[in-house]
DRENPA-3360 file (N, C-alpha, C; in nm, 2 decimals, always signed):
BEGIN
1 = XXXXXXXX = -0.25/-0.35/+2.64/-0.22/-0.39/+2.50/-0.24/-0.28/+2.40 ~ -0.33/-0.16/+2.42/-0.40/-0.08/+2.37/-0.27/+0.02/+2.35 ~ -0.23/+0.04/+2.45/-0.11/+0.13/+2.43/+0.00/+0.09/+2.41 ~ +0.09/-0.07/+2.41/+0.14/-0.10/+2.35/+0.09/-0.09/+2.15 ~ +0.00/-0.14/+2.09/+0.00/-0.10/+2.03/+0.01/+0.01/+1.95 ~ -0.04/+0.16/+2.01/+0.00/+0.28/+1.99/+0.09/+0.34/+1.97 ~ +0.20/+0.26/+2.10/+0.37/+0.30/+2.09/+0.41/+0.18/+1.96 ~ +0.35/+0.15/+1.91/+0.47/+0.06/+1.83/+0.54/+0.12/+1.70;
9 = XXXXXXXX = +0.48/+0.20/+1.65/+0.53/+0.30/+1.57/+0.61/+0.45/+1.59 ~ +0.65/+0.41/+1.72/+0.68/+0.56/+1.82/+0.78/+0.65/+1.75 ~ +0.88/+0.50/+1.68/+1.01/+0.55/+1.61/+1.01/+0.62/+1.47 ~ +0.89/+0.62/+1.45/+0.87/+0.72/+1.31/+0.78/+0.82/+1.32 ~ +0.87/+0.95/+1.28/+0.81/+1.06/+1.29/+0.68/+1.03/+1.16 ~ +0.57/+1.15/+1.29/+0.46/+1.14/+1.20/+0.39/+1.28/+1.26 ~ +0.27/+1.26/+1.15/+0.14/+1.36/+1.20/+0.06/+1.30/+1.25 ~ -0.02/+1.42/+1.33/-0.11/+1.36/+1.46/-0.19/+1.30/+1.37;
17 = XXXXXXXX = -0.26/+1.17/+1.45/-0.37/+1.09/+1.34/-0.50/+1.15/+1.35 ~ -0.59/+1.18/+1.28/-0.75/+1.16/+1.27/-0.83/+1.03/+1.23 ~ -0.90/+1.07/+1.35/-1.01/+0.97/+1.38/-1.14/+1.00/+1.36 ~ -1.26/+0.99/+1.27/-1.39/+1.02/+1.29/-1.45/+0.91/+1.35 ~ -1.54/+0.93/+1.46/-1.59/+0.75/+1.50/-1.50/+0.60/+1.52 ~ -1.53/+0.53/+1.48/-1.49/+0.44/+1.47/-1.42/+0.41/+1.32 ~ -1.40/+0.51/+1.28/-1.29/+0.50/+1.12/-1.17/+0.50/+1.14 ~ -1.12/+0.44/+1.06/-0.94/+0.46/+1.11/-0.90/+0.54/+1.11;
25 = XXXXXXXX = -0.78/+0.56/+1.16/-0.70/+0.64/+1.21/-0.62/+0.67/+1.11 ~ -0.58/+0.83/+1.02/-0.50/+0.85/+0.95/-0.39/+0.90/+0.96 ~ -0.28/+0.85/+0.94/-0.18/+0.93/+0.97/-0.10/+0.93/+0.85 ~ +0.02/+1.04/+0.86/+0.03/+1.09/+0.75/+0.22/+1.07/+0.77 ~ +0.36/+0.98/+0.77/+0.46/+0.96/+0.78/+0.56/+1.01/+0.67 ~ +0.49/+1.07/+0.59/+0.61/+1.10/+0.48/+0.72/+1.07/+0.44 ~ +0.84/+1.07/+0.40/+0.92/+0.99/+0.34/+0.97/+0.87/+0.45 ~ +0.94/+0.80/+0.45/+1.01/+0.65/+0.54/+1.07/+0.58/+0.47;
33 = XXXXXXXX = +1.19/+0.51/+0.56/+1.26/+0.41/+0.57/+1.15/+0.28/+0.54 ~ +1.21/+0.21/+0.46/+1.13/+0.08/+0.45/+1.13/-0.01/+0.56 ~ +1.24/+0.00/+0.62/+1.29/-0.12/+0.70/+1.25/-0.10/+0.89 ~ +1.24/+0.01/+0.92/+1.18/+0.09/+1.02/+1.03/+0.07/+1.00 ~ +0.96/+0.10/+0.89/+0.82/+0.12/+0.85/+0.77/-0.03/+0.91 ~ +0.79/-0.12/+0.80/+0.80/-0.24/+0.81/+0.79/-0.33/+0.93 ~ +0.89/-0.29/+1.02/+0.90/-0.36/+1.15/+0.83/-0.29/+1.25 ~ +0.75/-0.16/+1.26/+0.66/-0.10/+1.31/+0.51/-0.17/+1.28;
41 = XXXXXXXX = +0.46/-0.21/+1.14/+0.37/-0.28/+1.09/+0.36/-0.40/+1.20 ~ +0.47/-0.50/+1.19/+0.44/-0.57/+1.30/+0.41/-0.60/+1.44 ~ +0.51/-0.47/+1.48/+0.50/-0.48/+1.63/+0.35/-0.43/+1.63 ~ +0.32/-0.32/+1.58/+0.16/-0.29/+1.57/+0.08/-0.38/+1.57 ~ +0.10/-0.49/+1.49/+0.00/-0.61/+1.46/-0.03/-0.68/+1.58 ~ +0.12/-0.71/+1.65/+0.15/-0.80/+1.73/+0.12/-0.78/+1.87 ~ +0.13/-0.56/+1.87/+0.05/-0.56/+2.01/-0.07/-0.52/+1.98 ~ -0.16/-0.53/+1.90/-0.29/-0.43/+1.94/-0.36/-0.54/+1.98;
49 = XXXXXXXX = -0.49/-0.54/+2.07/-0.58/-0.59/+2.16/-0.72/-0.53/+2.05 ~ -0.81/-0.64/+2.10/-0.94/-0.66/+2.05/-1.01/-0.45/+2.03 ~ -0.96/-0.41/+2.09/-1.00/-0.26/+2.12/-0.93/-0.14/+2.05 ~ -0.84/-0.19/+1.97/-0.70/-0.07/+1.94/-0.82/-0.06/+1.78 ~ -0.81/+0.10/+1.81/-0.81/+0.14/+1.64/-0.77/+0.11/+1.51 ~ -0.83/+0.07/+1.41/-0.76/+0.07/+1.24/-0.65/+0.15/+1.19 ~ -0.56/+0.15/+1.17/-0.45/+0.30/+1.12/-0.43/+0.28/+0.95 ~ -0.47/+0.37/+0.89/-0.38/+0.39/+0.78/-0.30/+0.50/+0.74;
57 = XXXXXXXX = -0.18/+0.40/+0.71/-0.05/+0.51/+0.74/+0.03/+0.55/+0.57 ~ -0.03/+0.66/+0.57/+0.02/+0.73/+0.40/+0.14/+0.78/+0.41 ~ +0.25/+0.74/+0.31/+0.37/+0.77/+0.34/+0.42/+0.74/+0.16 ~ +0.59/+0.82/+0.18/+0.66/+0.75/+0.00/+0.77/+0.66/+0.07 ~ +0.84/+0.55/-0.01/+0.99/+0.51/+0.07/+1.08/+0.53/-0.04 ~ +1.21/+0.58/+0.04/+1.27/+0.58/-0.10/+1.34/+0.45/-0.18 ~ +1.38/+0.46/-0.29/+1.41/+0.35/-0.38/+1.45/+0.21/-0.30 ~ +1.32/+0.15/-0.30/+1.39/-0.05/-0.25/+1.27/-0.11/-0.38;
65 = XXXXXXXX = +1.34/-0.21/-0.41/+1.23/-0.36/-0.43/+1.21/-0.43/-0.29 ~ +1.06/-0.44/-0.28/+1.01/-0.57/-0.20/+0.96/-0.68/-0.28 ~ +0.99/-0.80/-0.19/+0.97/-0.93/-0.28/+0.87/-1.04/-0.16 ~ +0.79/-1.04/-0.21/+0.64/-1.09/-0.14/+0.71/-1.28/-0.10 ~ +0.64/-1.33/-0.02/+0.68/-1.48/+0.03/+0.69/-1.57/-0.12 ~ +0.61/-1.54/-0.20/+0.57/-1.61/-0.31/+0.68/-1.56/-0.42 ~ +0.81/-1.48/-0.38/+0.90/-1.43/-0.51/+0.98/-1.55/-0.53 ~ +1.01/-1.52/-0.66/+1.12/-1.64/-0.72/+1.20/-1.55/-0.78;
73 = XXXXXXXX = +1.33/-1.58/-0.76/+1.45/-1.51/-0.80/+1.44/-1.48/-0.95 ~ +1.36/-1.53/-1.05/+1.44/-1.51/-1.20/+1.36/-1.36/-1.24 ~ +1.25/-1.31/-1.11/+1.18/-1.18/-1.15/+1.29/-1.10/-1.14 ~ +1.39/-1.14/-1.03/+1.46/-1.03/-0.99/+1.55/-0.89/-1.05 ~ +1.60/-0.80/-0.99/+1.63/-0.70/-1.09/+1.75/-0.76/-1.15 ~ +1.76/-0.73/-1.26/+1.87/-0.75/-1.36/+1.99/-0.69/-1.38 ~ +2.00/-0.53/-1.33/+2.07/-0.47/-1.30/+2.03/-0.31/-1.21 ~ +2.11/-0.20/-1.19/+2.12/-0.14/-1.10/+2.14/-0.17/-0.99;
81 = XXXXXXXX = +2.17/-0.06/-0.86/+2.19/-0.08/-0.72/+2.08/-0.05/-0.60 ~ +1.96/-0.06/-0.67/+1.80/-0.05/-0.57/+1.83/-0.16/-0.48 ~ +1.79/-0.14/-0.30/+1.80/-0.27/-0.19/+1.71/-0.32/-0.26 ~ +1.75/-0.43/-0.20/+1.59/-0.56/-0.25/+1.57/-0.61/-0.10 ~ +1.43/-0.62/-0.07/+1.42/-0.61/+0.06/+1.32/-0.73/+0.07 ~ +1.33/-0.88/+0.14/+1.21/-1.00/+0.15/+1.11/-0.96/+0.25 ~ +0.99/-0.95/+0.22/+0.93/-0.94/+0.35/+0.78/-1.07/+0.36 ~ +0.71/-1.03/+0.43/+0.58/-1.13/+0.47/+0.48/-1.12/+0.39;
89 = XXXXXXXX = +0.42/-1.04/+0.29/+0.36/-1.06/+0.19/+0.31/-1.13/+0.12 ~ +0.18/-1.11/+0.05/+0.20/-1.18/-0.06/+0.22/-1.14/-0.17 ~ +0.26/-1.23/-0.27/+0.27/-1.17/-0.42/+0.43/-1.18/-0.46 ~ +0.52/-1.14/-0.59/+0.63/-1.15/-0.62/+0.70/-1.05/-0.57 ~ +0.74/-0.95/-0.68/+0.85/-0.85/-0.63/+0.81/-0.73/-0.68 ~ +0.78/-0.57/-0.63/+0.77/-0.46/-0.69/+0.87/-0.39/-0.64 ~ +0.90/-0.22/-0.71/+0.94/-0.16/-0.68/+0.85/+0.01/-0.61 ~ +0.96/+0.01/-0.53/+0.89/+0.13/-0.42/+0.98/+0.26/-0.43;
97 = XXXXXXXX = +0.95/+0.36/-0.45/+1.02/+0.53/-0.47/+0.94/+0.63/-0.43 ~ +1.02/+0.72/-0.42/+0.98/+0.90/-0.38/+0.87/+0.89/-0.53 ~ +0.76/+0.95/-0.43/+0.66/+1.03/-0.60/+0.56/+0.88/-0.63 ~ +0.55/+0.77/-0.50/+0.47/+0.68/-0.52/+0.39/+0.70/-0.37 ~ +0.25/+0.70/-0.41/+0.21/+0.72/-0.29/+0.14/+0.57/-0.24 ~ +0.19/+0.52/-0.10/+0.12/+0.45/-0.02/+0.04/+0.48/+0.11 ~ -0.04/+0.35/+0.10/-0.13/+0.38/+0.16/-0.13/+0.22/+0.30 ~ -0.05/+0.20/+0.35/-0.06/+0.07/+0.48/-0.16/+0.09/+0.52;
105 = XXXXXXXX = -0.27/-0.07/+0.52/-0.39/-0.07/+0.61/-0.39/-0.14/+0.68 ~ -0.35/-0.08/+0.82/-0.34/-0.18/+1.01/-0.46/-0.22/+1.01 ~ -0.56/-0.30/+0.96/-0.67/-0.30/+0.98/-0.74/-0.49/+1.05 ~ -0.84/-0.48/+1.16/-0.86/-0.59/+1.20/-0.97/-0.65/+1.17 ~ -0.96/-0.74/+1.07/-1.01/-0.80/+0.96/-1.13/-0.86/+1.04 ~ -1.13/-0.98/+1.15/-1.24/-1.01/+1.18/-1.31/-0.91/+1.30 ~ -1.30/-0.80/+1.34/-1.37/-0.70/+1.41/-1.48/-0.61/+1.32 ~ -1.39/-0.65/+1.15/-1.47/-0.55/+1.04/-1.57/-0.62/+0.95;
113 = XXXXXXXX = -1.59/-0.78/+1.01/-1.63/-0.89/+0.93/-1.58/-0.92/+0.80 ~ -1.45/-0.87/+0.77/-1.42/-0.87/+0.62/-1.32/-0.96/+0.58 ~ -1.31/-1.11/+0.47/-1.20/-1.12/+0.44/-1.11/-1.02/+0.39 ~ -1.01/-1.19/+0.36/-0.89/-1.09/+0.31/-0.88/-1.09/+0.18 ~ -0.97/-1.14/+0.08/-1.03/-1.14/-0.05/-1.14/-0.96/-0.04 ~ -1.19/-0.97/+0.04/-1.25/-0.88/+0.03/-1.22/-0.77/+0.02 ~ -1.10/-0.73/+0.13/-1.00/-0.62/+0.18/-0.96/-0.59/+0.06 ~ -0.89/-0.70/-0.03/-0.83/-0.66/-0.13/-0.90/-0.60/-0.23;
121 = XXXXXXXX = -1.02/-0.64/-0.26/-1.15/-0.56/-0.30/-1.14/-0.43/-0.33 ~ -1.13/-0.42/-0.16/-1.16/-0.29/-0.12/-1.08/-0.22/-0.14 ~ -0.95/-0.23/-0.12/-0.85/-0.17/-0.20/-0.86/-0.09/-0.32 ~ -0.85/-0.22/-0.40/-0.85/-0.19/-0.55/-0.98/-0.12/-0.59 ~ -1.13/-0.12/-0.50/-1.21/+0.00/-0.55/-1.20/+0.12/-0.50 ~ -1.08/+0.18/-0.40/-1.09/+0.23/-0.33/-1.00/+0.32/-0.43 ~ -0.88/+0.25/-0.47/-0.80/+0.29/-0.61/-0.86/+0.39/-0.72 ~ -0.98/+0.31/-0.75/-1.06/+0.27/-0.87/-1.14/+0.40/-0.86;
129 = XXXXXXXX = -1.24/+0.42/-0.75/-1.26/+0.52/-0.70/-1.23/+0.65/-0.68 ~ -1.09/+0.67/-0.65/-0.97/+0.77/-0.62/-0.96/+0.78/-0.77 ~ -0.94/+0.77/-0.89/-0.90/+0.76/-1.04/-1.01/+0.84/-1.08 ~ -1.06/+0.77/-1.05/-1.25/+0.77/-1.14/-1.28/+0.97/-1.10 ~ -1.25/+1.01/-1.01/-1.27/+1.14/-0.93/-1.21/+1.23/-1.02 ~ -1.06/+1.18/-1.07/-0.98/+1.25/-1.18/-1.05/+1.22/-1.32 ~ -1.14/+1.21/-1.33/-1.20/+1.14/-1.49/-1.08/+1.01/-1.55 ~ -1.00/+0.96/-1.48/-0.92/+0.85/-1.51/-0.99/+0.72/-1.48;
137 = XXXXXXXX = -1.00/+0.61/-1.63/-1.10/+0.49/-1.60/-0.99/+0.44/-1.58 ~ -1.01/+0.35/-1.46/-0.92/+0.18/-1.37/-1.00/+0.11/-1.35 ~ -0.96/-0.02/-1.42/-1.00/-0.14/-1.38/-0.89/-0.24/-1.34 ~ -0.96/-0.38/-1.26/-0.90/-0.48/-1.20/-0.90/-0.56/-1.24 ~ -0.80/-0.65/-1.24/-0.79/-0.81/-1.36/-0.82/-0.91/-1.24 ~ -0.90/-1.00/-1.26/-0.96/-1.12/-1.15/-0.80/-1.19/-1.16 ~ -0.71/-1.19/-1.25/-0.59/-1.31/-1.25/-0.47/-1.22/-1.23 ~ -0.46/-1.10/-1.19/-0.34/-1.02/-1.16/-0.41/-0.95/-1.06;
145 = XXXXXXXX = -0.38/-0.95/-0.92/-0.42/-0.82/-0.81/-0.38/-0.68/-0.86 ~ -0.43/-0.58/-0.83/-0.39/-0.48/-0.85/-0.48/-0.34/-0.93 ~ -0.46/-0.27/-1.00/-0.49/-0.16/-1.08/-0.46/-0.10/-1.21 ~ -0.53/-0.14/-1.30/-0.47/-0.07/-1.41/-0.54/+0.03/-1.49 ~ -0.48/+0.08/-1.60/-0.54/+0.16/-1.67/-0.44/+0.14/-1.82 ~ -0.61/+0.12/-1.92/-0.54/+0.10/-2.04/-0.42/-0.01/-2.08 ~ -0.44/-0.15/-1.98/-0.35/-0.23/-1.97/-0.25/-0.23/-1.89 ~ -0.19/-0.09/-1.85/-0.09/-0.07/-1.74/-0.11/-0.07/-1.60;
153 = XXXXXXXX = -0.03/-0.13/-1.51/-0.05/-0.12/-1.40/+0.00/+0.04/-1.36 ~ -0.08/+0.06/-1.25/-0.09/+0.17/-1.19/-0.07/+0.19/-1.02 ~ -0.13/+0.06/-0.98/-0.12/+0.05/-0.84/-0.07/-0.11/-0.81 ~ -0.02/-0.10/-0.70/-0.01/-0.30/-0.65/-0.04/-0.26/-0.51 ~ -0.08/-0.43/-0.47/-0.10/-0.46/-0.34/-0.04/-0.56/-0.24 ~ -0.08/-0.58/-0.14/-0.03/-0.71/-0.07/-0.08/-0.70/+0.05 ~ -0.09/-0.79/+0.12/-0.14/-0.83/+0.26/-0.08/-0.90/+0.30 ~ -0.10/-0.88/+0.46/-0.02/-1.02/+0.56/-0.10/-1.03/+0.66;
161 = XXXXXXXX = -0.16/-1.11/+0.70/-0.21/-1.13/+0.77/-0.23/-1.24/+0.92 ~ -0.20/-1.17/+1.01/-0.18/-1.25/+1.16/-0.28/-1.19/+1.24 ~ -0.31/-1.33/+1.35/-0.41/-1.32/+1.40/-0.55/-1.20/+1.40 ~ -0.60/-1.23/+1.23/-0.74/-1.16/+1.20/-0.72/-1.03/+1.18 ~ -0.55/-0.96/+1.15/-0.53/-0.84/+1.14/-0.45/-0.87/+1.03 ~ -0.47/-0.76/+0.91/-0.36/-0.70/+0.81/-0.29/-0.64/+0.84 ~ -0.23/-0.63/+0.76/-0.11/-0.47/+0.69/-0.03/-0.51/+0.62 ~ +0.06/-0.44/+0.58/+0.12/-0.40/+0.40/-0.03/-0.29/+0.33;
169 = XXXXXXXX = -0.01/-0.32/+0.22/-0.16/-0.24/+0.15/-0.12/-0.21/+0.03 ~ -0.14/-0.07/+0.02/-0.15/-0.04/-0.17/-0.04/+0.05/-0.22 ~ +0.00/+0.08/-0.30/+0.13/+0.16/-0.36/+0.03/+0.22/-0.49 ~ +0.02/+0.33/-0.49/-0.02/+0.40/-0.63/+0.13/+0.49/-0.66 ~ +0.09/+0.44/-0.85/+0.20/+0.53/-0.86/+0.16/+0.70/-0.89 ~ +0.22/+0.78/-0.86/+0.18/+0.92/-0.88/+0.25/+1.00/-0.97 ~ +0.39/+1.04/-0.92/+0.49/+1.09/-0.99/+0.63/+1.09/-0.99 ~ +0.64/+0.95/-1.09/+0.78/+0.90/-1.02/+0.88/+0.86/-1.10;
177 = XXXXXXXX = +0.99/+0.82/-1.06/+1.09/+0.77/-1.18/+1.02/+0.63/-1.22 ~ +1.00/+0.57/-1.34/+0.93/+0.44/-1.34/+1.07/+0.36/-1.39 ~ +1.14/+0.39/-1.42/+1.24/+0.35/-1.50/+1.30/+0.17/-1.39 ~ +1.29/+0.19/-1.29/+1.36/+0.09/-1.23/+1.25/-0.08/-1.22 ~ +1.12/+0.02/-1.25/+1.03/-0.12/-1.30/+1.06/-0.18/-1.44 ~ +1.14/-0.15/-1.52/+1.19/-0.24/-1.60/+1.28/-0.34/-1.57 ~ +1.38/-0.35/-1.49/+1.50/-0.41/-1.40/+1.41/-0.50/-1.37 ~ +1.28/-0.48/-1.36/+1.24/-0.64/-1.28/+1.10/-0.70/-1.39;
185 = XXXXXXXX = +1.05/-0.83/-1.33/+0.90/-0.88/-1.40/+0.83/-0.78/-1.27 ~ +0.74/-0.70/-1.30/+0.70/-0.62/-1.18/+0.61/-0.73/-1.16 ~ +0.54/-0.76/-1.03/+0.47/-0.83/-0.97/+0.47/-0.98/-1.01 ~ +0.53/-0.99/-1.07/+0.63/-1.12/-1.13/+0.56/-1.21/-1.29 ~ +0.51/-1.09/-1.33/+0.52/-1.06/-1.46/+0.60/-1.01/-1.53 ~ +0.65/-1.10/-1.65/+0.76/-1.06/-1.79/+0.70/-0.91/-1.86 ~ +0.82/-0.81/-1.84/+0.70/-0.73/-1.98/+0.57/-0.64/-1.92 ~ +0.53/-0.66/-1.77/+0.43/-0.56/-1.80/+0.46/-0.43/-1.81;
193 = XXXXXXXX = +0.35/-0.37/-1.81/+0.36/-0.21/-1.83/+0.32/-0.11/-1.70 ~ +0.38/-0.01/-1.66/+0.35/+0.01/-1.57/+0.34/+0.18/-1.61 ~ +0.23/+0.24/-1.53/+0.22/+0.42/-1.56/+0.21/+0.50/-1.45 ~ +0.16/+0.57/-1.42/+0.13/+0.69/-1.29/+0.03/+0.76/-1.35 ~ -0.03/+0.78/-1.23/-0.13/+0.94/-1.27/-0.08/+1.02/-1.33 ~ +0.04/+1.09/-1.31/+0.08/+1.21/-1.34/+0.04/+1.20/-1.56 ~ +0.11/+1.07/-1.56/+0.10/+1.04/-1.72/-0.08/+1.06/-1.78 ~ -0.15/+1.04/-1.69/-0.32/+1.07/-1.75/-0.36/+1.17/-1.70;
201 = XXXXXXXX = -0.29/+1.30/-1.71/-0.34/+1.42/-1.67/-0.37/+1.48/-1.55 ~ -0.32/+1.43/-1.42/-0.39/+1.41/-1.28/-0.24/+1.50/-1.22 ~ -0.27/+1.63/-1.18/-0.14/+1.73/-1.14/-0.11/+1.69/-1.00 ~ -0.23/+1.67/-0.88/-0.17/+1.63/-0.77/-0.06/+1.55/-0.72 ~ +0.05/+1.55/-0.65/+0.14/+1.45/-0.61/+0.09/+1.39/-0.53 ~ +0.25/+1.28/-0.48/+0.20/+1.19/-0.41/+0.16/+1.21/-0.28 ~ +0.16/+1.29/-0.23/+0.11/+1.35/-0.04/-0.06/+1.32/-0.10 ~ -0.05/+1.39/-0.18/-0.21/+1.48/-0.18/-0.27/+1.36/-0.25;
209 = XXXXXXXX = -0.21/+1.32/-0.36/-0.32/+1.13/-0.35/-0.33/+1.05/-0.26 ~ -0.22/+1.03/-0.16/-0.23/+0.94/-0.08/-0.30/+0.97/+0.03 ~ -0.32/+1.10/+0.08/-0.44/+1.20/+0.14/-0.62/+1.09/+0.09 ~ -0.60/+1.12/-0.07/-0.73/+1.12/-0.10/-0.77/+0.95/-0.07 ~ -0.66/+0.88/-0.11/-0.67/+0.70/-0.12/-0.74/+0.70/+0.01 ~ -0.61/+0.76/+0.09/-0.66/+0.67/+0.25/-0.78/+0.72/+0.31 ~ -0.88/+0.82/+0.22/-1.01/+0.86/+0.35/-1.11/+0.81/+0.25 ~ -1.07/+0.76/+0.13/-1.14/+0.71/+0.05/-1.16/+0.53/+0.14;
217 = XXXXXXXX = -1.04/+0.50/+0.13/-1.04/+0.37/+0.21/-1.09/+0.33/+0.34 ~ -1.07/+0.44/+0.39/-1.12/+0.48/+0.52/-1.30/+0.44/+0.54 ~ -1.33/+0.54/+0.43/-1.48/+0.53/+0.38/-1.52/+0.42/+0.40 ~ -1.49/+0.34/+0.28/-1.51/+0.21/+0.25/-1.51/+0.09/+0.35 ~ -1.38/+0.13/+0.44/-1.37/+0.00/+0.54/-1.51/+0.06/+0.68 ~ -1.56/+0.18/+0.65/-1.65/+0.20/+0.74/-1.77/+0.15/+0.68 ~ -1.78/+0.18/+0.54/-1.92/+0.12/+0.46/-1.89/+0.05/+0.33 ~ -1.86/-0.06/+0.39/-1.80/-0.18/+0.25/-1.91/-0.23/+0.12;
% end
């Protein structure tokens, strides 16, 4: 089951992963296909055994909306030709681009004793964390998931969760076209506001944030 899990991601080129200990596994996929990415997440989920390692897989996708189990059509984009893509999620609908860095966490929730309240936590300090290093202050709203700064969103999240394992995870934005989060309610809010690092002074792109997120997270899911 161990190595079925391993191969389930076979179809996307990647870098060799690092492992310290029992910390996840990072790997590093670079521009991906959403819809490949996606159905790799699962098969992952679906083969690993009580023994398979945590992965988090940092990568950009180019231009799609995904729309969480919980989306209702009237967030949807209003105009342009971005895919809109349904997936297992939670949450409404965001948009995904080159110059956004994510961060998928394969991670097995009851091996780590952690909800999925918790996870999400951990996420968002892990964000919070990753900011705070740039002298950038982020905080989290108890009634919207996610990351903001100065009222703007900055990062979103989502989880799916089967049999005691996640994945989906976190999207920071870094350096990107933001223009196409107006076309929608992002996260299925009217009107919000949405920014990037690059806007509060922070030069690194998105490789090299999503670098920093995922061993920050990494951290974290080893000492919560």
């Amino acid at each position: 089951m161990q190595n079925a899990a391993r191969s389930a991601y076979a179809a996307i080129p990647a870098q060799a992963g690092i492992q310290v200990g029992n910390a996840p596994i990072v790997r590093h996929l670079g521009l991906a296909e959403y819809a490949p990415t996606y159905a790799a997440m699962r098969r992952f989920t679906d083969a690993r055994g009580t023994t398979t390692p945590d992965e988090l897989w940092v990568l950009e996708h180019p231009p799609i909306y995904t729309v969480g189990i919980a989306g209702r059509a009237e967030h949807f984009p209003r105009s342009g030709e971005v895919p809109v893509e349904r997936i297992d999620r939670g949450g409404q609908i965001t948009y995904h681009g080159p110059g956004q860095a994510i961060v998928y966490a394969l991670v097995d929730l009851d091996r780590r004793c952690l909800t999925v309240r918790a996870m999400v936590t951990l996420l968002e300090r892990a964000v919070i964390d990753t900011l705070r290093r740039h002298d950038v202050k982020a905080e989290k709203k108890n009634d919207a998931p996610g990351v903001y700064v100065d009222g703007a969103k900055i990062a979103a999240l989502g989880l799916r969760v089967r049999r005691g394992c996640c994945y989906h995870g976190v999207a920071l934005n870094v350096d990107m076209d933001l223009a196409p989060f107006s076309a929608i309610d992002p996260c299925g809010y009217p009107g919000l506001a949405v920014t990037q690092t690059r806007a509060h002074g922070i030069p690194a792109g998105a490789e090299e944030m999503g670098d920093e997120l995922a061993r920050r997270i990494a951290r974290l899911i080893e000492d919560p």
